[in-house]
C-alpha positions as CSV (number, residue, x, y, z in Angstrom):
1,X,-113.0,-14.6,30.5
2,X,-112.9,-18.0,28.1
3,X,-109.8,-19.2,28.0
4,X,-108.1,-22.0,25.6
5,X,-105.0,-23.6,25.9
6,X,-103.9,-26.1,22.9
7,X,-102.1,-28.8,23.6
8,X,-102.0,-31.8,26.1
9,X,-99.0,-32.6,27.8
10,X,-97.8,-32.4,31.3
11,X,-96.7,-28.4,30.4
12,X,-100.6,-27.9,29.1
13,X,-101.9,-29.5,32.3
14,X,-98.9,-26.3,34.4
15,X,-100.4,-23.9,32.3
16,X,-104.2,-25.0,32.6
17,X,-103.4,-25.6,36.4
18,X,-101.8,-21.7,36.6
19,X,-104.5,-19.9,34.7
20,X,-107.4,-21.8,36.6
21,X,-106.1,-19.8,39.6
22,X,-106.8,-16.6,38.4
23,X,-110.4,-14.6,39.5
24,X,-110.8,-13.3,35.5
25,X,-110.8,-16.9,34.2
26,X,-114.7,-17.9,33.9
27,X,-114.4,-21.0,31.5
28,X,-111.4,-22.8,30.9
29,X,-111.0,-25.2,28.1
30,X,-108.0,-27.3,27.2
31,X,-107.8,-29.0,23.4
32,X,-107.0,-32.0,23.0
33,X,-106.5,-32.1,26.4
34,X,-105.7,-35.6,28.3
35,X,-107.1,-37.9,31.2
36,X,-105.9,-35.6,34.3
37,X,-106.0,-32.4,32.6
38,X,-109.9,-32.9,32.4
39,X,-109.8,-32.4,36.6
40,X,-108.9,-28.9,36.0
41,X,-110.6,-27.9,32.6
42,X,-113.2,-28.8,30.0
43,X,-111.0,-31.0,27.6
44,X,-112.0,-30.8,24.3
45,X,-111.1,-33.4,21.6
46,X,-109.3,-31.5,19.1
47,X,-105.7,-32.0,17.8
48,X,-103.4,-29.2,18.6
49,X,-102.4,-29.5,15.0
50,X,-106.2,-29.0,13.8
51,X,-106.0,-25.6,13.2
52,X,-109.3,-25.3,11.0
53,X,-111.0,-27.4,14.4
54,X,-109.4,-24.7,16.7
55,X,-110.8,-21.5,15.3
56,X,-114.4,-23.3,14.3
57,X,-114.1,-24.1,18.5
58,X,-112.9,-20.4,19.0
59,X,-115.4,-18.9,17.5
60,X,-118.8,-21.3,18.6
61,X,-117.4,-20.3,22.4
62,X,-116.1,-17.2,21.9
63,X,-113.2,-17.6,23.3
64,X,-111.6,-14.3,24.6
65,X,-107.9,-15.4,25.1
66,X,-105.7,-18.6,23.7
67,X,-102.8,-19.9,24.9
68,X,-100.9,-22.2,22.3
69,X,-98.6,-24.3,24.3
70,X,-96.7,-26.7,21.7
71,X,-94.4,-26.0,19.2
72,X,-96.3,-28.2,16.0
73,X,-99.1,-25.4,15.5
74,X,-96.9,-22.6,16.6
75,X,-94.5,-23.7,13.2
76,X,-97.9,-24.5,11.3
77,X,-99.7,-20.6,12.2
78,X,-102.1,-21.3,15.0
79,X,-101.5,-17.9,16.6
80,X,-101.9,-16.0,12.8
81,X,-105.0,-17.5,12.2
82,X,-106.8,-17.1,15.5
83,X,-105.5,-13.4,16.1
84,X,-106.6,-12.8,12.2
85,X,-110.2,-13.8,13.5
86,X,-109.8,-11.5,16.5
87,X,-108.8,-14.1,19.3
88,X,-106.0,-12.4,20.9
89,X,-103.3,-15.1,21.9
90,X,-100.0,-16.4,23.8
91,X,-97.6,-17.0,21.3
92,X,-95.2,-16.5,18.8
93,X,-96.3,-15.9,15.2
94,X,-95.3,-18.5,12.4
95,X,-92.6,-16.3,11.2
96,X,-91.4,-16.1,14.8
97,X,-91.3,-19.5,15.8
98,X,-89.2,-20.0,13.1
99,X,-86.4,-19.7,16.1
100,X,-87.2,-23.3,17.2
101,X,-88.7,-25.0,13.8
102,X,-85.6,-24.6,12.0
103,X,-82.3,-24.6,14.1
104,X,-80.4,-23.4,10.7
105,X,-82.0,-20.3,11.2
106,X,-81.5,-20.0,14.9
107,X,-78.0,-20.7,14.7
108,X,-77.5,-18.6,11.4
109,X,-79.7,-15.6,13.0
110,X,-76.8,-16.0,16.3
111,X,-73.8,-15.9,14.0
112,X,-75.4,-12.6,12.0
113,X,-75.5,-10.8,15.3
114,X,-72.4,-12.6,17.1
115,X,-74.9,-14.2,19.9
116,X,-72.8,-16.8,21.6
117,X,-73.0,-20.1,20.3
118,X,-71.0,-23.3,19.4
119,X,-69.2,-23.6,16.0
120,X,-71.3,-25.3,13.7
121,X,-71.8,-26.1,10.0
122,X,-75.2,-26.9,8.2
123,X,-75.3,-29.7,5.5
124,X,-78.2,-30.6,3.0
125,X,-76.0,-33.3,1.6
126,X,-75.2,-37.0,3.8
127,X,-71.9,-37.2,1.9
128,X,-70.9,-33.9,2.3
129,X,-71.5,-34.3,6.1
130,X,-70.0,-37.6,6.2
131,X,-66.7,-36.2,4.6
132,X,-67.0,-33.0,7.1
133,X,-67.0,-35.5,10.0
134,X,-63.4,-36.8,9.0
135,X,-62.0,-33.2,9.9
136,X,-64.0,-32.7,13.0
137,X,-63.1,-33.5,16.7
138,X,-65.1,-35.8,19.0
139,X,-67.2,-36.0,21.2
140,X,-69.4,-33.6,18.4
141,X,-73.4,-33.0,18.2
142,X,-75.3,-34.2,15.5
143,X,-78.7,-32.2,15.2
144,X,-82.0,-32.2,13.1
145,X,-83.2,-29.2,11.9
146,X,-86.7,-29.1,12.3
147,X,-89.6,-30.4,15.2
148,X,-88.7,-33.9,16.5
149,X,-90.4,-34.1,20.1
150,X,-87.0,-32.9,21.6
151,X,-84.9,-36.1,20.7
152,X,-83.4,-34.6,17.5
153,X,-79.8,-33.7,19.3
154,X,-77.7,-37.0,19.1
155,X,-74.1,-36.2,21.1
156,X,-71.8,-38.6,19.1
157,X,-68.5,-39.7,21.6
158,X,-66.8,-41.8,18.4
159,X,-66.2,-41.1,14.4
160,X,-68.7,-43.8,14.1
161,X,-71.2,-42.3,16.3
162,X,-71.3,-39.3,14.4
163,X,-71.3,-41.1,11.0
164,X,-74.6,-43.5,12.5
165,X,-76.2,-40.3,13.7
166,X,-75.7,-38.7,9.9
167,X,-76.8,-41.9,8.2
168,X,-80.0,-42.2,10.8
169,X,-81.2,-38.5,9.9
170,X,-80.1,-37.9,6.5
171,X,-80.9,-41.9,5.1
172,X,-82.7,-43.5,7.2
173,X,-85.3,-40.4,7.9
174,X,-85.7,-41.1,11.3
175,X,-86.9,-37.8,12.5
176,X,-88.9,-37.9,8.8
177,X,-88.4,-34.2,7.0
178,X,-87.2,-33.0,10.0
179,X,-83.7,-34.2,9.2
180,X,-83.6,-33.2,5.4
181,X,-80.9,-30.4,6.9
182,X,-78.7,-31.1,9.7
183,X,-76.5,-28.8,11.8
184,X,-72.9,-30.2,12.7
185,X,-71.5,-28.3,15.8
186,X,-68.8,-28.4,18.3
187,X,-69.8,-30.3,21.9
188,X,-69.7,-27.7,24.4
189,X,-68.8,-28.3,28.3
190,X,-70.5,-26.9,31.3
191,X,-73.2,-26.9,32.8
192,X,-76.7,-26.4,31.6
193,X,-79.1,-23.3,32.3
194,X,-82.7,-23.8,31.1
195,X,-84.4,-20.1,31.3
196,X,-87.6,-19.6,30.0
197,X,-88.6,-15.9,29.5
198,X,-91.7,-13.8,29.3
199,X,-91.3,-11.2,25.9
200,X,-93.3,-8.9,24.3
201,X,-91.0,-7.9,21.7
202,X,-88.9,-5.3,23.5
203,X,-88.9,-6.0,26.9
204,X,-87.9,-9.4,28.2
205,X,-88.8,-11.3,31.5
206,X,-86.9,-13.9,32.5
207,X,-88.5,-16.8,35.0
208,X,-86.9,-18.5,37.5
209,X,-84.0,-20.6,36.4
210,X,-83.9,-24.4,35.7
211,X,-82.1,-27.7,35.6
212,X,-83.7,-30.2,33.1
213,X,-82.4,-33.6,33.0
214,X,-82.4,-35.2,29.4
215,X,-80.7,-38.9,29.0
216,X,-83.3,-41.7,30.4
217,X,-80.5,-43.3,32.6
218,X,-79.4,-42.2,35.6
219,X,-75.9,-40.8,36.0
220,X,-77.2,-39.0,32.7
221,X,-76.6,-41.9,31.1
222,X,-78.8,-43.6,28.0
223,X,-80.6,-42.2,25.0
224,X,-81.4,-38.2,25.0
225,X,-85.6,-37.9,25.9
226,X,-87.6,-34.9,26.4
227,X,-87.0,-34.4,30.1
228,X,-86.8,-37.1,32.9
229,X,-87.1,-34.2,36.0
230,X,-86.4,-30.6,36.4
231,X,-85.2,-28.4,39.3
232,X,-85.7,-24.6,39.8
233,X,-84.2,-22.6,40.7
234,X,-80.5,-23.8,38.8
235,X,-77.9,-23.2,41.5
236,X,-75.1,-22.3,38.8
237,X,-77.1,-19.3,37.4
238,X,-75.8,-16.4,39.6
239,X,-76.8,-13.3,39.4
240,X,-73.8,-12.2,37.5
241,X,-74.2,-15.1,35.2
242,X,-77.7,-13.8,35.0
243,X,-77.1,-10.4,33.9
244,X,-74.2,-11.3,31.5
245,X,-77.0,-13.5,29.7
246,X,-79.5,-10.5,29.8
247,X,-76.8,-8.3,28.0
248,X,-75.1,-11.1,25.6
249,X,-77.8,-13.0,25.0
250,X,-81.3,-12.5,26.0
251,X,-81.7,-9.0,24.8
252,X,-80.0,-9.1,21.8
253,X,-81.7,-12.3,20.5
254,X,-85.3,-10.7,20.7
255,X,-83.8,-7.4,19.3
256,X,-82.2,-9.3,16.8
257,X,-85.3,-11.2,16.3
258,X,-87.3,-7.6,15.5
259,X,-84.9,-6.3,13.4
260,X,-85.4,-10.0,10.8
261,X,-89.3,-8.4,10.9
262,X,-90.1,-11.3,13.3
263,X,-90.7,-9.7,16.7
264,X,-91.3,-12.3,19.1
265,X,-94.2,-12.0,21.7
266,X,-95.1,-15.1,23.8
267,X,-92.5,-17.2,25.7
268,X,-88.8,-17.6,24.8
269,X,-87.1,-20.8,26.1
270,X,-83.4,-20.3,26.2
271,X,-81.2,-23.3,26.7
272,X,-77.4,-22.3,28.0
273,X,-74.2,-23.9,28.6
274,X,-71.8,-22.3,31.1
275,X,-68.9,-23.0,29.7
276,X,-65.2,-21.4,30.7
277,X,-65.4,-19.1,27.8
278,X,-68.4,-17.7,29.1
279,X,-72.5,-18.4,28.5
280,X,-73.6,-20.0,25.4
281,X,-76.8,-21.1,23.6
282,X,-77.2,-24.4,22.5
283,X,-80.9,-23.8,21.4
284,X,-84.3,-21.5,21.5
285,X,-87.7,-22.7,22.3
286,X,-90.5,-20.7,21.1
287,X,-92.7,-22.0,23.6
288,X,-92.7,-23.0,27.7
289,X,-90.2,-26.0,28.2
290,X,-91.5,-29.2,29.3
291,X,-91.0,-30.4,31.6
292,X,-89.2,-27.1,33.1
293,X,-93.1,-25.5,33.2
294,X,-93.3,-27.5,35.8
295,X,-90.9,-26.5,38.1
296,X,-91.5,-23.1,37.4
297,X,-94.8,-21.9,37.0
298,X,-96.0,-22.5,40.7
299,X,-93.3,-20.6,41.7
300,X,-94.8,-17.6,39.7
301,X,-96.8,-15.4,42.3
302,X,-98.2,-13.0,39.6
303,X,-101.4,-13.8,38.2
304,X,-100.4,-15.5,34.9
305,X,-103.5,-14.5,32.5
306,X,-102.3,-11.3,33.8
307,X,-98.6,-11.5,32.5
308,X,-99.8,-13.5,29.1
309,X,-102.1,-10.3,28.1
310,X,-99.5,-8.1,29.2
311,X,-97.3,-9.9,26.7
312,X,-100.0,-9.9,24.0
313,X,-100.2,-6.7,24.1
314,X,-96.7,-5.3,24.2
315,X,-96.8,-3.6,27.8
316,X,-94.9,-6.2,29.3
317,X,-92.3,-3.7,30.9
318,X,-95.2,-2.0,32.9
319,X,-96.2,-5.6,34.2
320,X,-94.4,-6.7,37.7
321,X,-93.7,-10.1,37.3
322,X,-93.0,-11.9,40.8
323,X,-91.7,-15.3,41.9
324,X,-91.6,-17.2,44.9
325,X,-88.0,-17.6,46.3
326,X,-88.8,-20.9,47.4
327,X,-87.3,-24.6,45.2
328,X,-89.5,-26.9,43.1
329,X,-88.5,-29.8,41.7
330,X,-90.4,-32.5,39.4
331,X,-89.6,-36.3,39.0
332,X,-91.0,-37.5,35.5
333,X,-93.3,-41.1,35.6
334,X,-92.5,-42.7,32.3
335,X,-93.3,-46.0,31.0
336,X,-90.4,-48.6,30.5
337,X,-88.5,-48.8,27.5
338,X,-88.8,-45.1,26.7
339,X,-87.7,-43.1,24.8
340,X,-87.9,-46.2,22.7
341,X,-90.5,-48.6,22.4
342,X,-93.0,-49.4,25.3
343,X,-96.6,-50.8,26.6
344,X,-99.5,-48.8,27.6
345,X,-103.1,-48.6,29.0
346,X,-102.2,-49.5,32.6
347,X,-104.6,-48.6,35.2
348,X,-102.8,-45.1,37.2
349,X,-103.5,-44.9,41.2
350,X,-102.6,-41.4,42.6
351,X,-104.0,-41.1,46.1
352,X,-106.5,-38.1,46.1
353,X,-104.1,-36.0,48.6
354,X,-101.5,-35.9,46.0
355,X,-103.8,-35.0,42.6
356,X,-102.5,-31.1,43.5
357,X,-98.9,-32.1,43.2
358,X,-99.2,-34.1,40.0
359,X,-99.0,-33.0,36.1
360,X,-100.2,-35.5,33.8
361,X,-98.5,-36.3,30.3
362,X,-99.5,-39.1,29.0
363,X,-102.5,-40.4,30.0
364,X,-106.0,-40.9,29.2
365,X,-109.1,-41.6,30.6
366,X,-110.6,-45.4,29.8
367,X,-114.1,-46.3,31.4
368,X,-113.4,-43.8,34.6
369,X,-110.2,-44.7,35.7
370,X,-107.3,-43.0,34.3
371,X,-104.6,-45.5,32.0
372,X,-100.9,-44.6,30.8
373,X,-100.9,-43.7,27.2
374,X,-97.7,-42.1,26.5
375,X,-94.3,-42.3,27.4
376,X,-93.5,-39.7,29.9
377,X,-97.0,-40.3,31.7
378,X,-96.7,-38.0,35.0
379,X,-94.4,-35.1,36.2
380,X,-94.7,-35.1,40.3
381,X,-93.8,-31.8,41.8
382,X,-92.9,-30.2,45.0
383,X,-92.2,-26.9,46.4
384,X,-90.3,-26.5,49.4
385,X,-88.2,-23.6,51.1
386,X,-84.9,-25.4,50.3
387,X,-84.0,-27.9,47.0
388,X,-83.5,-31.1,49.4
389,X,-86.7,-30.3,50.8
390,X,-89.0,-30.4,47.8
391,X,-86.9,-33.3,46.2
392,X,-87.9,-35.1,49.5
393,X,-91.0,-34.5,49.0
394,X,-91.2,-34.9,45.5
395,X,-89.5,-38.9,45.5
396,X,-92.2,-39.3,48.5
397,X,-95.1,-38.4,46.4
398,X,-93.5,-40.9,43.3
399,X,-93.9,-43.7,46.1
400,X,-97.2,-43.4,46.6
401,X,-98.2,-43.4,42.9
402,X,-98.5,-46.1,41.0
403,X,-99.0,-47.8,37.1
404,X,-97.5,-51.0,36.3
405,X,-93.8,-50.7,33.9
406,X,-93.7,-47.6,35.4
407,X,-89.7,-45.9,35.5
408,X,-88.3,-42.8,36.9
409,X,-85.2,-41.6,37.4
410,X,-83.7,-41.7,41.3
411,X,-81.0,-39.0,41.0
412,X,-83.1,-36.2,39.8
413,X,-81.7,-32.5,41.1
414,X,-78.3,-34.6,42.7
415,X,-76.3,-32.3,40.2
416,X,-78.2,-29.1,41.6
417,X,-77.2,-29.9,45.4
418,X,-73.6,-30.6,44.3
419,X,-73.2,-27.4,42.6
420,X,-75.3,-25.4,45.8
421,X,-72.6,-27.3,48.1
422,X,-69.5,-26.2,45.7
């Protein structure tokens, strides 16, 4: 089969590296692509946003099968306009991804049909925010409502925190139309569950559980980013906890989801909180998290091209689905000064031994040698029979890689082993 994945971040470069490994796969192709994803498929330069570019590429290949892996051309249609030119696909519809692109409807679509999930209020109005803040309690979470690269959640500790947090979305337009609508809601304690989830619709598919780790600084300390290191599988997700979220949450949100007239087929990212009153969402993904792809797709044993078509085409309950009952974990490579401002275009070394391990983010290729071009630039994996094992492993690999104003986190999966010890 011809395969096409959009998208070229470290959780295109999981899903090109997963899908390469399946017999049915003949030609693989991967657009935009990036520097290290071109070891593993034929990158083609094409914006993931380019949706006219995409179909033209669909159709001069014939491309039997596309995966759509960010959220940008999920919101913008990709899937309804390749599967209207008879390119079946991976993904959520426009009117489905809707779930992710507009957290006023997610959280409005939860309180319709009493999905747990933090108070909140919705404002279109600064002042009207601003005056809503003098009632509310701190610490509080300030939060875009549309696309913004996973940095549009700002956890305010102060009144004046909150108020800056307003101001810098609803003023100063710093996540851009994004922030035009904000959602106000309570701060939640616990800790957090990443699961993503395999749905066609009616039948849902949970993976193996993760641990994501969001502020830059260590001690989970510093600005919120989009993922400095993940661990599966999350040592607070029980089984119990585990059905109770199949039966409170997981079900009824694609149910839910089908009776809007949205049925959601693709994958289902479901970020939880475990807090004392019991499992909550704080938000959907309509897509594979990154960088919890990482961490869990080479734990899937199941043929993945094999799951996604099951998916596609609604049979999804007569699909086994298998995972490994090993640990992975994944130390993000990122470039100084992010989430904020940083340099780029230095020279990466990986040793060639360790190319199987790595995912590449942000990077690109510049007269052969491969240079940082992003902010997160690698995600280095392991998978080991226990957690400290593939953490081991993982920091090892980190030490043999190298790019100058390189920075990664030390503490990555230190939570997970103080909750397995507990």
């Amino acid at each position: 089969m011809r395969v096409m994945v959009i998208g070229g971040g470290g959780r295109e470069h999981a899903i090109v590296k997963k899908l390469k490994e399946s017999e049915r796969v003949t030609e693989l192709y991967c657009l935009p692509g990036n520097g290290g994803i071109g070891r593993d498929a034929i990158c083609v330069n094409i914006g993931a946003t380019d949706l006219d570019g995409i179909l033209a590429f669909a159709k001069e290949k014939q491309i039997d099968y596309a995966v759509v892996g960010p959220d940008d051309p999920l919101a913008l249609g990709a899937v309804d306009l390749l599967e209207e030119a008879g390119v079946a696909c991976f993904g959520p519809r426009k009117n489905a991804a809707v779930i992710e692109s507009s957290k006023v409807f997610a959280k409005n679509l939860m309180k319709r049909y009493h999905i747990p999930t933090a108070r909140y209020e919705t404002f279109t109005e600064m002042d009207a925010a601003l005056a809503y803040l003098q009632t509310a309690s701190m610490p509080i979470v300030v939060k875009a409502d549309g696309l913004a690269l996973g940095k549009g959640v700002l956890i305010a500790q102060t009144l004046p925190e909150a108020e800056q947090a307003v101001r810098a979305m609803m003023a100063d337009k710093r996540f851009g139309k994004s922030g035009e609508r904000i959602v106000i809601e309570e701060f939640l304690e616990g800790p957090e569950v990443s699961v993503l989830s395999f749905t066609d619709g009616k039948t849902v598919v949970p993976m193996v559980s993760s641990m994501d780790h969001k502020r830059a600084g260590e001690g989970d300390t510093g600005l919120n980013t989009g993922g400095m290191g993940t661990v599966a599988p999350n040592p607070c997700f029980s089984p119990a906890v585990a059905e109770r979220c199949m039966q409170e949450i997981f079900l009824p949100t694609i149910r839910a989801m089908a009776e809007e007239g949205r049925t959601f087929r693709g994958c289902l990212y479901f970020g939880l909180m475990l807090t004392k009153d019991g499992p909550k969402v704080i938000e959907y993904n309509c897509r594979f998290g990154d960088p919890e792809t990482q961490v869990v797709l080479p734990l899937l044993k199941t043929d993945l091209l094999t799951v996604m078509q099951a998916v596609t085409e609604g049979r999804l309950a007569d699909c086994p689905v298998e995972f490994s009952a090993q640990a992975a974990a994944c130390v993000i490579m990122a470039s100084k000064g992010y989430p904020g401002s940083y340099e780029k275009g230095f020279p990466i070394t990986i040793p060639d031994a360790d190319w199987e391990h790595v995912y590449v983010a942000g990077a690109k290729e510049r007269d052969g040698e491969l240079v940082t071009s992003g902010g997160r630039v690698l995600g280095v994996t392991a998978v080991a029979n226990t957690l400290p094992q593939a953490l081991h492993d993982a920091y090892e690999r980190v030490e043999r890689i190298h790019f100058e104003n390189e920075y990664y986190r030390r503490d990555i999966g230190q939570r997970a082993l103080a909750a397995e010890e507990a």
